[in-house]
Phi, psi and omega in degrees: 000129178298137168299331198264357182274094180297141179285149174269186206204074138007153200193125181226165184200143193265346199172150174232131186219064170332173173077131155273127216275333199176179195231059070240172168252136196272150192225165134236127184265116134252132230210134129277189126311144188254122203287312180326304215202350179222152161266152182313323162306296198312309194293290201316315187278007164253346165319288167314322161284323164260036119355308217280270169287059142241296201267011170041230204270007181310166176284172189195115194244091141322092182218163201227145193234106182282093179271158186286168184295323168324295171093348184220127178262169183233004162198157159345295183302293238254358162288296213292343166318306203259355188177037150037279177273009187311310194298326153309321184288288180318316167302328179284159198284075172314127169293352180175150162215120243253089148275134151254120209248135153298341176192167160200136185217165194289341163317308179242025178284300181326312215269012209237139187287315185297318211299310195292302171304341169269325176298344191245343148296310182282340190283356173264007174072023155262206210246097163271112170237122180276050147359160134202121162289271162278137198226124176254161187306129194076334161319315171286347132353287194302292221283321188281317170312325165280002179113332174280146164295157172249162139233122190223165182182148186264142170248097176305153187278345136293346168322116154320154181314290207308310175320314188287303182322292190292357170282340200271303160334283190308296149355271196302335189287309190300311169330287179314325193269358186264324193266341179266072189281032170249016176243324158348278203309357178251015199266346154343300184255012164230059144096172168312139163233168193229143173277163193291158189246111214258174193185000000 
């Protein structure tokens, strides 16, 4: 994959509840390690930067839930085990709230800590987003069914740290400029952009 080249990406949705809400918007991440090549920090901070540049100097409140690597729980309880305060988290009136998954197949979604935060995020009304790298077929089914949006999009497998970084970054400016349309008007001034592609 070229660094300057974005991987394309897919975009499936159970509903849309568009706009900014207020001033600053609130975003909330949730993010594991990609096991290939980034740590949660890595994933979180290209997450952020392009967030960052889809909303340029609007105000903006970032915040991010660093899930363990493992990533995959096996009940409710062992959430709450792992993140306390989650049902606190989740309350406040997020404008959208962000998972990011490196791969997902039916095996394991049920079992996956972002699937239980986008599902109990939308089930709190809020604006639920599915990150997803590799998706096997009917997982996003599953995901649109809970209330999330989907994105999916590729990651080769020889992609470099920097590459996954900047696929993700990219990824993310655009998902905002796609779910905000009051950011549309601003892809002008940050180079060609190409649009998602719906499924």
């Amino acid at each position: 994959m070229e660094s300057n080249s974005p991987a394309p990406y897919t975009h499936s949705a159970s509903q849309h509840r568009h706009g900014l809400r207020g001033s600053p918007v609130r975003i909330l991440v949730a993010c594991h390690r990609f096991r290939a090549s980034l740590d949660a920090g890595q994933v979180e901070d290209a997450v952020h930067n392009g967030i960052g540049k889809a909303f340029g100097d609007r105000p903006l409140e970032l915040r991010s839930l660093l899930l363990p690597d493992e990533g995959i729980v096996p009940t409710e309880e062992a959430m709450k085990g792992y993140i306390p305060d989650l049902n606190q988290i989740l309350g406040v009136p997020w404008d959208a709230v962000v998972t990011v998954e490196e791969c997902l197949d039916l095996q394991c979604i049920e079992k996956k800590m972002t699937t239980h935060i986008a599902r109990r995020a939308w089930q709190l009304g809020r604006e639920a987003v599915a990150l997803v790298g590799a998706i096997e077929e009917g997982v996003e089914a599953i995901l649109v069914n809970y209330g999330a949006e989907v994105w999916s999009f590729n990651l080769n497998d020889d992609a470099t740290v920097s590459d996954t970084q900047l696929t993700l970054e990219v990824v993310a400016e655009r998902v905002m400029r796609s779910i905000f349309p009051e950011l549309k008007g601003d892809e002008a001034s940050g180079g060609a952009r190409t649009r998602p592609k719906s499924v």
